[in-house]
N, CA and C atoms of all chains as a GROMACS GRO file, in nm:
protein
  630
    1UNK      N    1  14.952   6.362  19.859
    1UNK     CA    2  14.922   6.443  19.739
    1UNK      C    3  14.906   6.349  19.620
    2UNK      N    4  14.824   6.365  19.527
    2UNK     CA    5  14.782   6.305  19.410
    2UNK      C    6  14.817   6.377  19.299
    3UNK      N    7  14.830   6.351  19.172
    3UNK     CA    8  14.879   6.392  19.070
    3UNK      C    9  14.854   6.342  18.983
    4UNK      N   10  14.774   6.403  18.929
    4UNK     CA   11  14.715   6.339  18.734
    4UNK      C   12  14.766   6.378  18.650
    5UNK      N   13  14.802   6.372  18.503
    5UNK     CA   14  14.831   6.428  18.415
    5UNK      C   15  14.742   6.388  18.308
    6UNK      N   16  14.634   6.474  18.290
    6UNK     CA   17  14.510   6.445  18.193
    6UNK      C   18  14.571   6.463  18.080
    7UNK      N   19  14.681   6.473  17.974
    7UNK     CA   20  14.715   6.468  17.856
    7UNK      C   21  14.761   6.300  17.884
    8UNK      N   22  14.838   6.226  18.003
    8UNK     CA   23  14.893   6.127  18.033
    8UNK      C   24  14.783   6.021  18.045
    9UNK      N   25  14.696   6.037  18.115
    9UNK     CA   26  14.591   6.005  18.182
    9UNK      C   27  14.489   5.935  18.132
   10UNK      N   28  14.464   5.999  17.993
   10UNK     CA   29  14.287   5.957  17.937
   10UNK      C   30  14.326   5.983  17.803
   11UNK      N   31  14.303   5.924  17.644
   11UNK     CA   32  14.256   5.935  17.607
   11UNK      C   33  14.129   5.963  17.496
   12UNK      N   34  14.127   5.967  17.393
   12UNK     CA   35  13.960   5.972  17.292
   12UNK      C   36  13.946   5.852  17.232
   13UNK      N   37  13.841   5.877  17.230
   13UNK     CA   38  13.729   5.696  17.206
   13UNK      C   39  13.644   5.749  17.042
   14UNK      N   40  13.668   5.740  16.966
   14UNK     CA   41  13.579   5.754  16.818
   14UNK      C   42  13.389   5.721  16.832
   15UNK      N   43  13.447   5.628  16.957
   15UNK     CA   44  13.283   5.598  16.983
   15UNK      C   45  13.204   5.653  17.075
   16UNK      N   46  13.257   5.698  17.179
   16UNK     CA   47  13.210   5.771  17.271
   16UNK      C   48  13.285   5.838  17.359
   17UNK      N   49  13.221   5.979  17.446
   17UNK     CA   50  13.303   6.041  17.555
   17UNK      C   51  13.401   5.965  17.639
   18UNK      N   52  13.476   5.974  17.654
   18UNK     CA   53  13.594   5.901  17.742
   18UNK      C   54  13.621   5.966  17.894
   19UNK      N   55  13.560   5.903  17.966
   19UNK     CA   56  13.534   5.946  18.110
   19UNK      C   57  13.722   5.914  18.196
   20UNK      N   58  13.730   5.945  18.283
   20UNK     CA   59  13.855   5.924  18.420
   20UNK      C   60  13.786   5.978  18.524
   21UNK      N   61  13.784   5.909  18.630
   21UNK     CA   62  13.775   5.888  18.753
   21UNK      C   63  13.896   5.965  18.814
   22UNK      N   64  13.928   6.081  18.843
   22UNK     CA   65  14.044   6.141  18.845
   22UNK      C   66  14.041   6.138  19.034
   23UNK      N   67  13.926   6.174  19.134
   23UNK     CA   68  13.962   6.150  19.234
   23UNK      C   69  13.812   6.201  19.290
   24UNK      N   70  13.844   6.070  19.402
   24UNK     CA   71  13.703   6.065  19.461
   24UNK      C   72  13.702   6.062  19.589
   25UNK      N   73  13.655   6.172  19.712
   25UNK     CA   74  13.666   6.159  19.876
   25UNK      C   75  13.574   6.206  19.943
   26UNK      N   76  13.588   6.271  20.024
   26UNK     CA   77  13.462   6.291  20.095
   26UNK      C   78  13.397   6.498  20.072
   27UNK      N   79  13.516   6.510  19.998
   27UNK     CA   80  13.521   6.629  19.959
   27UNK      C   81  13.481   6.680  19.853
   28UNK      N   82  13.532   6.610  19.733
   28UNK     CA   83  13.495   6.702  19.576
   28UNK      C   84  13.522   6.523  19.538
   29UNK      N   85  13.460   6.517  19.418
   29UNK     CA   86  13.451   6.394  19.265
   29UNK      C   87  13.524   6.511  19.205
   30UNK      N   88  13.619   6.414  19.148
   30UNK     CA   89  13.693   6.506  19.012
   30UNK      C   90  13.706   6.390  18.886
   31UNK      N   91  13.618   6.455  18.747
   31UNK     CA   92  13.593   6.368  18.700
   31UNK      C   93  13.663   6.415  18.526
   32UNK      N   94  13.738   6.341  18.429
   32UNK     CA   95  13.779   6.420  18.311
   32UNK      C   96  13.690   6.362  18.200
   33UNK      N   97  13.634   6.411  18.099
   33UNK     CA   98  13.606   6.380  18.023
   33UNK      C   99  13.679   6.400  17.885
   34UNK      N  100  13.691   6.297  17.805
   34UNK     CA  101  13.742   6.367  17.686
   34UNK      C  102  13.603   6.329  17.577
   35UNK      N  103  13.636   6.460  17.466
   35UNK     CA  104  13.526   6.405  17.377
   35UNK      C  105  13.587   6.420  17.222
   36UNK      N  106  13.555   6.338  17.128
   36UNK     CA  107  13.616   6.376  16.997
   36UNK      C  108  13.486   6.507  16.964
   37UNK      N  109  13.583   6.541  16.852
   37UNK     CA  110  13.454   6.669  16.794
   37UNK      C  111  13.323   6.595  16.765
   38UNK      N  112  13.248   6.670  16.788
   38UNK     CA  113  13.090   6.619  16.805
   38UNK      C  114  13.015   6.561  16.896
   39UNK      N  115  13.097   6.514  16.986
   39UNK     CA  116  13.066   6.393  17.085
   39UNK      C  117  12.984   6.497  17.185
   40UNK      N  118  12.905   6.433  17.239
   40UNK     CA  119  12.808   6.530  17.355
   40UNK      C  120  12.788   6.428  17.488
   41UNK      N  121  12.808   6.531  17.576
   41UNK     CA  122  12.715   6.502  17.685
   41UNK      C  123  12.589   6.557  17.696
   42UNK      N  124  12.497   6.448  17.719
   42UNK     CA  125  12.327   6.516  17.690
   42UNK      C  126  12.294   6.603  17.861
   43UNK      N  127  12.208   6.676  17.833
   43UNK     CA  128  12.164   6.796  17.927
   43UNK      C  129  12.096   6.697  18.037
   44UNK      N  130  12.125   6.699  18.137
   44UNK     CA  131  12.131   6.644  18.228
   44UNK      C  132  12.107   6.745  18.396
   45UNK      N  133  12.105   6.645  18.504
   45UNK     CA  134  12.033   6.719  18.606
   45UNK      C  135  12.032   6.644  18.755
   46UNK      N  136  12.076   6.657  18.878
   46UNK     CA  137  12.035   6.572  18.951
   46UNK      C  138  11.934   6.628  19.088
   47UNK      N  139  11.815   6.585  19.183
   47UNK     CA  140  11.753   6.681  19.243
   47UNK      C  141  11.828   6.668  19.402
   48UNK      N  142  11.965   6.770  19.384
   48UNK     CA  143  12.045   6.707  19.489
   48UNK      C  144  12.111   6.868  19.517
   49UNK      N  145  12.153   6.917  19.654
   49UNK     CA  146  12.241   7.060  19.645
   49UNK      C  147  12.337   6.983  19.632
   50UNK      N  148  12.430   7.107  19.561
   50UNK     CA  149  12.575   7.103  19.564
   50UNK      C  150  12.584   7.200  19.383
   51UNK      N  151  12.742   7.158  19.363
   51UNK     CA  152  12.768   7.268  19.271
   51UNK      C  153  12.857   7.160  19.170
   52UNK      N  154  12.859   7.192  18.996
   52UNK     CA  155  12.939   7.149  18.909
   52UNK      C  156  13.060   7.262  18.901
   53UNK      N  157  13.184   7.248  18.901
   53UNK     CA  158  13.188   7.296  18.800
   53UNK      C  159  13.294   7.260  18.686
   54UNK      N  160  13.286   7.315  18.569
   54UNK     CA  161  13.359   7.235  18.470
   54UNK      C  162  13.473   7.339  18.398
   55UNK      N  163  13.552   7.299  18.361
   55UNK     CA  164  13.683   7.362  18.284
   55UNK      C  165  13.691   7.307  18.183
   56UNK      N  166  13.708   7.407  18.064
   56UNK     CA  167  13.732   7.360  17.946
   56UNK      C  168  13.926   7.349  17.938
   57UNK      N  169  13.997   7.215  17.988
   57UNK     CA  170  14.096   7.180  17.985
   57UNK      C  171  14.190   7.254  17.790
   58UNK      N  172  14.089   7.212  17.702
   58UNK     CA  173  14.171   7.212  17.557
   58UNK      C  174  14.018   7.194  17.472
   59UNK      N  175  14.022   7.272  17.377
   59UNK     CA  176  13.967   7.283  17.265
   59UNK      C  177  13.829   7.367  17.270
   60UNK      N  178  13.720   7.333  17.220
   60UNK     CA  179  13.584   7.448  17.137
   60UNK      C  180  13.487   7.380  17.228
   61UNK      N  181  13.372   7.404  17.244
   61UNK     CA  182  13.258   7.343  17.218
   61UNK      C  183  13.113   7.441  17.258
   62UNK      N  184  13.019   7.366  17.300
   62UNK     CA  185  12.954   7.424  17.319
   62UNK      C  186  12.857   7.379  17.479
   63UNK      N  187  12.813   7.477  17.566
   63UNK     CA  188  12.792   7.470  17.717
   63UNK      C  189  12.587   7.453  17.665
   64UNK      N  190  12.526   7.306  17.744
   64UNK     CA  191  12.386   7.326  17.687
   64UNK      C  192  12.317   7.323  17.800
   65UNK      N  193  12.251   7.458  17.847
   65UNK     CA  194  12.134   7.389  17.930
   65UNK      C  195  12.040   7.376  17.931
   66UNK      N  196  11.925   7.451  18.000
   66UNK     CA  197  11.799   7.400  18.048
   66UNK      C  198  11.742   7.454  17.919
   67UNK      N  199  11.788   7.550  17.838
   67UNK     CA  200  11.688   7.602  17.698
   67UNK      C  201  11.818   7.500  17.566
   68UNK      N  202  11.752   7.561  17.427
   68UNK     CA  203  11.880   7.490  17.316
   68UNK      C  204  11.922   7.563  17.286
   69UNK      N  205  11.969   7.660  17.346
   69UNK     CA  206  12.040   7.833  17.242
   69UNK      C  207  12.188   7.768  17.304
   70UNK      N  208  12.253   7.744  17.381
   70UNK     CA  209  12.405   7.674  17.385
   70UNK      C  210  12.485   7.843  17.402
   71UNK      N  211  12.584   7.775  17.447
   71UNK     CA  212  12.692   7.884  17.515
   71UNK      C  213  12.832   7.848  17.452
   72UNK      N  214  12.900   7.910  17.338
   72UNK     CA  215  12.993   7.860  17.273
   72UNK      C  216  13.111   7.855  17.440
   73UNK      N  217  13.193   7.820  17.428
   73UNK     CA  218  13.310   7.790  17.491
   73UNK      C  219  13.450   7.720  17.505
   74UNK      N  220  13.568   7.783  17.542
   74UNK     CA  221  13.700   7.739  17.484
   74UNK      C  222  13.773   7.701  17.574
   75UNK      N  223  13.900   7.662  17.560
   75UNK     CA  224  13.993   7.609  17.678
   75UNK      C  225  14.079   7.748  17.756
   76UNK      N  226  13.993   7.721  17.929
   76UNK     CA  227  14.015   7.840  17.989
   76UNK      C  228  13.891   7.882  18.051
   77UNK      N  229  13.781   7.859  17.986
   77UNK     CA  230  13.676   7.856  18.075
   77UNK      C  231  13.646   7.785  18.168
   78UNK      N  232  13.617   7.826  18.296
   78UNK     CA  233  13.554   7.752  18.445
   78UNK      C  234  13.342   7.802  18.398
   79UNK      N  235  13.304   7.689  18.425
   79UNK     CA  236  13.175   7.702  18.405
   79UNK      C  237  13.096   7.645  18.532
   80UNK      N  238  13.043   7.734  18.628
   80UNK     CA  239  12.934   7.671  18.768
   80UNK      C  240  12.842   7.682  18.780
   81UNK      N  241  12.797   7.555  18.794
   81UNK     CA  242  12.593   7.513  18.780
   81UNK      C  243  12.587   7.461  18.889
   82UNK      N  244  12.434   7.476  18.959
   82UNK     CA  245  12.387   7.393  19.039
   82UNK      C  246  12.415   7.259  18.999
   83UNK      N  247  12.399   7.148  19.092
   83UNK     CA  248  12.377   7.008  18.993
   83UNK      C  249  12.235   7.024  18.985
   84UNK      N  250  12.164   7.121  19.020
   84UNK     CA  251  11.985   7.053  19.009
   84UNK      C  252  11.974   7.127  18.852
   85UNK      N  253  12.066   7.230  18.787
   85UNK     CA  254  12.046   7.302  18.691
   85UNK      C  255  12.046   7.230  18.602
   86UNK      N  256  11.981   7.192  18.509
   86UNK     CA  257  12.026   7.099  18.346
   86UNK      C  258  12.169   7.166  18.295
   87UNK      N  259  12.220   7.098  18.310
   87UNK     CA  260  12.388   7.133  18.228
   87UNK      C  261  12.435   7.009  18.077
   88UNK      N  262  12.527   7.026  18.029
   88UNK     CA  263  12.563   6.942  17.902
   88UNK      C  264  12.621   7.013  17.864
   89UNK      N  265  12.742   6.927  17.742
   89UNK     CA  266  12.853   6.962  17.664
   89UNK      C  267  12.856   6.926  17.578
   90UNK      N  268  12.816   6.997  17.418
   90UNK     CA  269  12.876   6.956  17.330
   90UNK      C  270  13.036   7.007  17.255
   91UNK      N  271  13.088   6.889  17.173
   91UNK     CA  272  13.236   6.911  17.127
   91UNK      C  273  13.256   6.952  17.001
   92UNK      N  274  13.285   7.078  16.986
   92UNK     CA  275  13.309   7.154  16.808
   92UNK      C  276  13.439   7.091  16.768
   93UNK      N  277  13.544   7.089  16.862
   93UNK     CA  278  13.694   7.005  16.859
   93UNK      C  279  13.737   6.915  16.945
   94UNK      N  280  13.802   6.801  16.897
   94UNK     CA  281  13.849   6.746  17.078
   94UNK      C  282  13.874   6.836  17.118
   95UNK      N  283  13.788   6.768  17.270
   95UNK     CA  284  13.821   6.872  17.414
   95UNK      C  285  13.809   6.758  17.566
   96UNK      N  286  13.866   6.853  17.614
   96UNK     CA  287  13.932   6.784  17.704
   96UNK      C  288  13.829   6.853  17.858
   97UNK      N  289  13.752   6.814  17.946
   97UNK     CA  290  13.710   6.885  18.010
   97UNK      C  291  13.722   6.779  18.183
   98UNK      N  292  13.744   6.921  18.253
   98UNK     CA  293  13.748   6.835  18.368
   98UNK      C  294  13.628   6.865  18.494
   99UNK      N  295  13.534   6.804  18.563
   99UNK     CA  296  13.442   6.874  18.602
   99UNK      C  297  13.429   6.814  18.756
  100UNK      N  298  13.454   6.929  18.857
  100UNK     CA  299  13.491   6.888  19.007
  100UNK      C  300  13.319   6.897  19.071
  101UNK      N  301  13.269   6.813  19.149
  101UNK     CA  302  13.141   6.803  19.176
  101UNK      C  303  13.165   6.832  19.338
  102UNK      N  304  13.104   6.903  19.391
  102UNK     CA  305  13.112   6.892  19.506
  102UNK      C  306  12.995   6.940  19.619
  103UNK      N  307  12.881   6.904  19.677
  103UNK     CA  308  12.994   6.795  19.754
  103UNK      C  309  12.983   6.697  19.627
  104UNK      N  310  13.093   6.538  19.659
  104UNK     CA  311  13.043   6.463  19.604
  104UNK      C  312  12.922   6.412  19.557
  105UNK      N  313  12.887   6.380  19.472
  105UNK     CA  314  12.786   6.255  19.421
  105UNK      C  315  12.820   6.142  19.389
  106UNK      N  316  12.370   7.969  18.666
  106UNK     CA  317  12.526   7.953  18.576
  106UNK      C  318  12.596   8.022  18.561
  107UNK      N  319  12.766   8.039  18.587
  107UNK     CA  320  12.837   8.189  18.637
  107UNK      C  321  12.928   8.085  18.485
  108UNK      N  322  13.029   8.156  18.404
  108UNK     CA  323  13.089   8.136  18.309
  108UNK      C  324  13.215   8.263  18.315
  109UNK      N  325  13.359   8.179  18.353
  109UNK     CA  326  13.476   8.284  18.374
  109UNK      C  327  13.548   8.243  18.286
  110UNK      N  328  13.625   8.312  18.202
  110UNK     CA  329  13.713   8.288  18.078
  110UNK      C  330  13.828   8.338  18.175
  111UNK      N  331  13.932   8.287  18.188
  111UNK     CA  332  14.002   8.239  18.277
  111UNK      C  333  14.140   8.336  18.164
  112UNK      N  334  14.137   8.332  18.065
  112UNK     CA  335  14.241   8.364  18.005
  112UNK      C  336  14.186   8.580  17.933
  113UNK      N  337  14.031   8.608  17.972
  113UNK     CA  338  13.978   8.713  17.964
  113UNK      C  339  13.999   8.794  18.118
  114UNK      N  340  13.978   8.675  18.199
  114UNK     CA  341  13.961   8.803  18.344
  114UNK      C  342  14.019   8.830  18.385
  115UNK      N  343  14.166   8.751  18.373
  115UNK     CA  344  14.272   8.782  18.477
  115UNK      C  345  14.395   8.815  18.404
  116UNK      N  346  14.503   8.884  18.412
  116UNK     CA  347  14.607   8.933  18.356
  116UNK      C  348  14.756   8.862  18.433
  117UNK      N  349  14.854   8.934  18.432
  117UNK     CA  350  15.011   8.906  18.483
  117UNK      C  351  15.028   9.014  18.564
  118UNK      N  352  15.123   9.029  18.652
  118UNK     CA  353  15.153   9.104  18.746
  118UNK      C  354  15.320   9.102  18.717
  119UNK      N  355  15.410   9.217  18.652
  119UNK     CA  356  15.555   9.144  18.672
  119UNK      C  357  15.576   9.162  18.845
  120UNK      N  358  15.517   9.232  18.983
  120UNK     CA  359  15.537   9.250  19.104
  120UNK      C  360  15.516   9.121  19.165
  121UNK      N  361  15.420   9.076  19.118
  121UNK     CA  362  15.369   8.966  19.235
  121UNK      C  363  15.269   8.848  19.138
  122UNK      N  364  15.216   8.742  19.169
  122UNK     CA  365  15.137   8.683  19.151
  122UNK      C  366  14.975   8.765  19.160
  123UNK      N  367  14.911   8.741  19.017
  123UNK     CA  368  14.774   8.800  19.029
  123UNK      C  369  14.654   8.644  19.008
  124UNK      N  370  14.595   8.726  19.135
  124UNK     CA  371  14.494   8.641  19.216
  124UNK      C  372  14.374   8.682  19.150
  125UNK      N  373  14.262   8.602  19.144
  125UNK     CA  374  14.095   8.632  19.080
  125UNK      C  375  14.014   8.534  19.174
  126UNK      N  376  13.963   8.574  19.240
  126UNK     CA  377  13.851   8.521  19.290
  126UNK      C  378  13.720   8.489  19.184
  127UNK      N  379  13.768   8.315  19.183
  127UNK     CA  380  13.667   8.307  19.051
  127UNK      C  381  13.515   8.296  19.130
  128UNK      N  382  13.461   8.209  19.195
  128UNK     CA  383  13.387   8.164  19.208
  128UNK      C  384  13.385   8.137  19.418
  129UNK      N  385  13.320   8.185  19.489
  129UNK     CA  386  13.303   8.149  19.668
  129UNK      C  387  13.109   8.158  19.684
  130UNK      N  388  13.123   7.986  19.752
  130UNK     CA  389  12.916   7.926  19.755
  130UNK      C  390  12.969   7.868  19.889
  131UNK      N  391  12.872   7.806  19.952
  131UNK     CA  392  12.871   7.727  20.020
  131UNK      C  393  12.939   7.595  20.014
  132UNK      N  394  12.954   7.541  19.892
  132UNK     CA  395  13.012   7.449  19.821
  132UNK      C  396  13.173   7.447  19.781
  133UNK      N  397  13.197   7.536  19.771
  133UNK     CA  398  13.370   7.545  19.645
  133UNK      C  399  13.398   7.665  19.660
  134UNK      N  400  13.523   7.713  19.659
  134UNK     CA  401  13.586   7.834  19.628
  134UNK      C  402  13.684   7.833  19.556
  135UNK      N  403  13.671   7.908  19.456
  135UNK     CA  404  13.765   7.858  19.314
  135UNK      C  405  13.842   7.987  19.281
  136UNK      N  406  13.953   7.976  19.269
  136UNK     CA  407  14.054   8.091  19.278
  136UNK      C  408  14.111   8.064  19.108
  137UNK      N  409  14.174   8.183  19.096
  137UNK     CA  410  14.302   8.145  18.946
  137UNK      C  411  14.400   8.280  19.030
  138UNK      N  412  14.541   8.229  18.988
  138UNK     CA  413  14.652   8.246  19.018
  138UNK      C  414  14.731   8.286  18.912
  139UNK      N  415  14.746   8.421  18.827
  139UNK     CA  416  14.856   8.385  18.767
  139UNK      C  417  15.024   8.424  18.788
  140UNK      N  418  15.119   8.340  18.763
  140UNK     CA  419  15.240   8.404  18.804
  140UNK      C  420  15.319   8.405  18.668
  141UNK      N  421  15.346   8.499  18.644
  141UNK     CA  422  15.468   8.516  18.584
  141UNK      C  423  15.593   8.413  18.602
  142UNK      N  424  15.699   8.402  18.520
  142UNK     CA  425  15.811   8.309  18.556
  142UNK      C  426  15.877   8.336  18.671
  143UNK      N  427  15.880   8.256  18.746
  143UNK     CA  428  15.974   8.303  18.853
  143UNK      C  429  15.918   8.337  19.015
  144UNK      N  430  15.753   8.361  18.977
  144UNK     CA  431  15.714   8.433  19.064
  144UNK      C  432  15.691   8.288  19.161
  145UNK      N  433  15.598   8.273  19.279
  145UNK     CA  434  15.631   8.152  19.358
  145UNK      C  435  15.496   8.164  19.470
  146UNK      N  436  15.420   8.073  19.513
  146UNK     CA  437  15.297   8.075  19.601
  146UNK      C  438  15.354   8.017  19.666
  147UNK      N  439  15.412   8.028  19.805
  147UNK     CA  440  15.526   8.044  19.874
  147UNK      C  441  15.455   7.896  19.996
  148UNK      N  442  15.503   7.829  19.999
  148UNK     CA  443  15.447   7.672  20.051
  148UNK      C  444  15.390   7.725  20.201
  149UNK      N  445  15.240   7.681  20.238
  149UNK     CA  446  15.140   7.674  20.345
  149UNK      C  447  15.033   7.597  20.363
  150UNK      N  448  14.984   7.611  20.476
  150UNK     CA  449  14.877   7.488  20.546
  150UNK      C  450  14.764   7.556  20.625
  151UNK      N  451  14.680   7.444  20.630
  151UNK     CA  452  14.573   7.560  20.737
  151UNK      C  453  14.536   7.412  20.815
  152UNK      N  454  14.542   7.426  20.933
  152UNK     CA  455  14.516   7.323  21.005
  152UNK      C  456  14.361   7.256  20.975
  153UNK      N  457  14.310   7.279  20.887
  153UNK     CA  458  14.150   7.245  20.909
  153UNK      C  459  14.113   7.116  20.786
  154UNK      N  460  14.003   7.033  20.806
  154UNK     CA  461  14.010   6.934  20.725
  154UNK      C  462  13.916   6.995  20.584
  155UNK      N  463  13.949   6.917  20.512
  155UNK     CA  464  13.925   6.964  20.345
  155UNK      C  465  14.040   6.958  20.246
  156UNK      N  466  14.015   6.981  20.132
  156UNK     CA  467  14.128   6.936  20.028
  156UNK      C  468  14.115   7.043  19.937
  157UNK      N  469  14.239   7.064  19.849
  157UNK     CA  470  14.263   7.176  19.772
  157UNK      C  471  14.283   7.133  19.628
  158UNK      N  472  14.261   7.115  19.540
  158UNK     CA  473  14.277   7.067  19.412
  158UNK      C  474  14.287   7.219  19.334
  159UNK      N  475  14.481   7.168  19.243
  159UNK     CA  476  14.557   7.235  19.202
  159UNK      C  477  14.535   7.225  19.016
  160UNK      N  478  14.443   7.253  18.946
  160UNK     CA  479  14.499   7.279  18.824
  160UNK      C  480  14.582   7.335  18.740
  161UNK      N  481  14.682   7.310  18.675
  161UNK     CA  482  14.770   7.398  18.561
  161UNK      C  483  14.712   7.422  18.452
  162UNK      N  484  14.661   7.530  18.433
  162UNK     CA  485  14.617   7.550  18.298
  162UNK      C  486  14.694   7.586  18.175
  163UNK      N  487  14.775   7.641  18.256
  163UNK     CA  488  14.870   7.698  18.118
  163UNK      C  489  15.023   7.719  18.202
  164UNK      N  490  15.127   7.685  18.100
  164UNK     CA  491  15.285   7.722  18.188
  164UNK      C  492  15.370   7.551  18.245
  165UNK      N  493  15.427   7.665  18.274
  165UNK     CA  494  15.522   7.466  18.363
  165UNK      C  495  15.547   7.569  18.489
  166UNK      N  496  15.580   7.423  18.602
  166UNK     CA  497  15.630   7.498  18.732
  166UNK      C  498  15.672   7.397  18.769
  167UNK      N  499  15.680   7.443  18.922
  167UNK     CA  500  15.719   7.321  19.039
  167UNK      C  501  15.654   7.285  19.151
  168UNK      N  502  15.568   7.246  19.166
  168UNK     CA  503  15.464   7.214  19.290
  168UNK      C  504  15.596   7.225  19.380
  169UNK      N  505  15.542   7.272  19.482
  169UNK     CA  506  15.611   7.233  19.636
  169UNK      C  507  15.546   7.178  19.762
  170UNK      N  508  15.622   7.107  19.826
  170UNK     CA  509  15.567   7.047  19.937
  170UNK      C  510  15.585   7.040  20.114
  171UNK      N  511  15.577   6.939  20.142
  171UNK     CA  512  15.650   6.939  20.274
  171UNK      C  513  15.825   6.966  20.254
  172UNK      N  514  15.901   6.882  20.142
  172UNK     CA  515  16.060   6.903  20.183
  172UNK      C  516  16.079   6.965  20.022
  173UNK      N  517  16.185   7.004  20.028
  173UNK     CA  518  16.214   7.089  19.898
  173UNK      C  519  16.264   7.041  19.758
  174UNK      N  520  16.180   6.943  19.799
  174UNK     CA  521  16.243   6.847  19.649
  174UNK      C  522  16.166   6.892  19.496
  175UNK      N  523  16.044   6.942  19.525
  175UNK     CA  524  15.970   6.987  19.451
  175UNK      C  525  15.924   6.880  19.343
  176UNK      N  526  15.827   6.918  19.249
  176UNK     CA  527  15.789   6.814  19.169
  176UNK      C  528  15.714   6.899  19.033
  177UNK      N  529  15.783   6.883  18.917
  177UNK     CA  530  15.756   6.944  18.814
  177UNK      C  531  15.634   6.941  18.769
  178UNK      N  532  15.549   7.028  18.741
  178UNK     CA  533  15.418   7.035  18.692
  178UNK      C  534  15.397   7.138  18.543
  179UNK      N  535  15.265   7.057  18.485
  179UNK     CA  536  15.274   7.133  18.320
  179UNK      C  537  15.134   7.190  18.301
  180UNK      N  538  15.062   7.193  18.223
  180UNK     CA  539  14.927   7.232  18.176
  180UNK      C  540  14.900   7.126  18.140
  181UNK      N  541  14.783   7.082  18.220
  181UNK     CA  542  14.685   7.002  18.200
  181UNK      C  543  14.708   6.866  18.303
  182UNK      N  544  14.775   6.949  18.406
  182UNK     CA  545  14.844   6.836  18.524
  182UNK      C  546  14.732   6.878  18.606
  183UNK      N  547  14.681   6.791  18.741
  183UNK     CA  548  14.531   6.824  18.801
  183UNK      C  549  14.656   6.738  18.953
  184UNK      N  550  14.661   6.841  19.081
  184UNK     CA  551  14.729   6.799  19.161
  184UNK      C  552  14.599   6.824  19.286
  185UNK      N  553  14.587   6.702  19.389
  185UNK     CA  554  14.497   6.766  19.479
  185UNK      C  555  14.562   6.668  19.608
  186UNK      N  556  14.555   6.814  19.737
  186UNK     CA  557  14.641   6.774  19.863
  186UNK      C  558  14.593   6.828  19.944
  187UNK      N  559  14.577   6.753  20.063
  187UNK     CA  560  14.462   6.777  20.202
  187UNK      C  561  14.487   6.917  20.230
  188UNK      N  562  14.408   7.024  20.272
  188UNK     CA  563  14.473   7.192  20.278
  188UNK      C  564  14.558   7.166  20.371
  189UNK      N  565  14.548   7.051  20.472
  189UNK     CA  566  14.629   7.056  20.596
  189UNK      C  567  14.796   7.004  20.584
  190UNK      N  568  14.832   6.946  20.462
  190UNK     CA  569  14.916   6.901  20.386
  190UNK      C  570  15.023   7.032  20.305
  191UNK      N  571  15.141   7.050  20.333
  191UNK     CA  572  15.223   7.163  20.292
  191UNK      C  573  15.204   7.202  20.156
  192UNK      N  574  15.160   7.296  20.068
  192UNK     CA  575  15.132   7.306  19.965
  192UNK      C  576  15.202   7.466  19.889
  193UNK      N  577  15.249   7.468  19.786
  193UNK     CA  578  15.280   7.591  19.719
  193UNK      C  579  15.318   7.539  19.571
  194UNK      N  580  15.393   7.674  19.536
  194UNK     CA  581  15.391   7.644  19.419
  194UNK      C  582  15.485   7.740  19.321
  195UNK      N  583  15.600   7.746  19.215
  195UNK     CA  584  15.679   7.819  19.200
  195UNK      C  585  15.670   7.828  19.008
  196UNK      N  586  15.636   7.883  18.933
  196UNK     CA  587  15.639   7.904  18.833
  196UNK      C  588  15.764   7.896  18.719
  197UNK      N  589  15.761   7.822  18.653
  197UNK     CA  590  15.924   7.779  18.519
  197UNK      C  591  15.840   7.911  18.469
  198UNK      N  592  15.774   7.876  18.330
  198UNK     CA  593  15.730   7.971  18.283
  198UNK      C  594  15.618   8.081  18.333
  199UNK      N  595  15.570   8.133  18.248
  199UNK     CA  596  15.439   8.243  18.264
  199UNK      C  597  15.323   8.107  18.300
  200UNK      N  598  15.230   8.117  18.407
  200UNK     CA  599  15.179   7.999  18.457
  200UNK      C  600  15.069   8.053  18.526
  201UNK      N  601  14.916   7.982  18.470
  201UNK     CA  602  14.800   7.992  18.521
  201UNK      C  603  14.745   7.892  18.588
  202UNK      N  604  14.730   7.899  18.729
  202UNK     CA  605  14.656   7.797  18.766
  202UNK      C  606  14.479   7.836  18.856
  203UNK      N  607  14.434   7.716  18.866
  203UNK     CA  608  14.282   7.750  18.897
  203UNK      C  609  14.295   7.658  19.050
  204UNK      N  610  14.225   7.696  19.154
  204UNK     CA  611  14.262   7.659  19.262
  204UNK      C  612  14.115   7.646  19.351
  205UNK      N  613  14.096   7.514  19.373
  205UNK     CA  614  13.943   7.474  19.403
  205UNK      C  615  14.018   7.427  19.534
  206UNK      N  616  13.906   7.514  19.657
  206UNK     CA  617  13.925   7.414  19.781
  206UNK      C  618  13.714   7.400  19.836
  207UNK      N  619  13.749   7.288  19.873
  207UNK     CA  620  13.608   7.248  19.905
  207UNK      C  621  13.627   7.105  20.041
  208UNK      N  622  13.568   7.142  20.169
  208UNK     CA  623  13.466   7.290  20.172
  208UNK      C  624  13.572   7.432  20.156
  209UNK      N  625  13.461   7.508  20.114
  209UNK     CA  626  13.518   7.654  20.075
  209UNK      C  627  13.566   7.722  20.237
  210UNK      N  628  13.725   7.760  20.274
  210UNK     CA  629  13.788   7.867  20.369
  210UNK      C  630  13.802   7.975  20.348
   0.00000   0.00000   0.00000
């Protein structure tokens, strides 16, 4: 058994998203991001099956995909995209997000 | 893109632990759990290979395992253990967790 503690774990960078490698097998990538307010992950895409999905661990932001109208969202939301879907995150507050890929990539 | 507010869909049970089937693909099957204090996801296995990754979203508890030593867990702790590996789980406080196994059983 493995055990992270993403408040312990990771975290914010003034300069950019702050990634963790939280766990990687033949099963699921589990990956945390932290972001200060504003910080984004750009809309993104890979031409591969499988599924994202992401949890808003702590704080605001906003869910971006394939259009720019954005999906506000808070800590407590589970959010699931294709990976072929354009997905992205922007940060209204630090937030803390953790996003399990599976299968791996 | 499916979007579950995790703290909108699912409620408390004072009887039992309340279960939400967040999310079942080919890919992931993503559960939320909530228990009340006290309440307990009573330690089990499934002989088959794949892994279960345990989020705390909200609450404190006690992971459980193979022997009864248990191991304290909080919000924003990310625990993941082979399904075939003894697994449960017993609630300190009022306690939400989100429960990804992949491949999906």
């Amino acid at each position: 058994m493995k055990a992270v503690s993403l408040y312990e774990a990771n975290d914010f960078d003034d300069k950019a998203m702050k990634r963790l490698l939280v766990h990687d097998s033949p099963y699921m990538k589990i990956l945390n991001f932290n972001f200060k307010a504003g910080q984004v992950l750009p809309v993104h895409s890979h031409d591969i099956d499988g599924e994202v999905c992401l949890t808003i661990v702590q704080g605001k932001g906003t869910f971006l995909g394939a259009d720019d109208t954005g999906r506000p969202v808070k800590a407590g939301d589970v959010l699931i995209t294709a990976i072929r879907d354009p997905h992205g995150l922007k940060a209204t507050t630090d937030l803390r997000l953790l996003v399990t890929i599976a299968p791996p990539i």
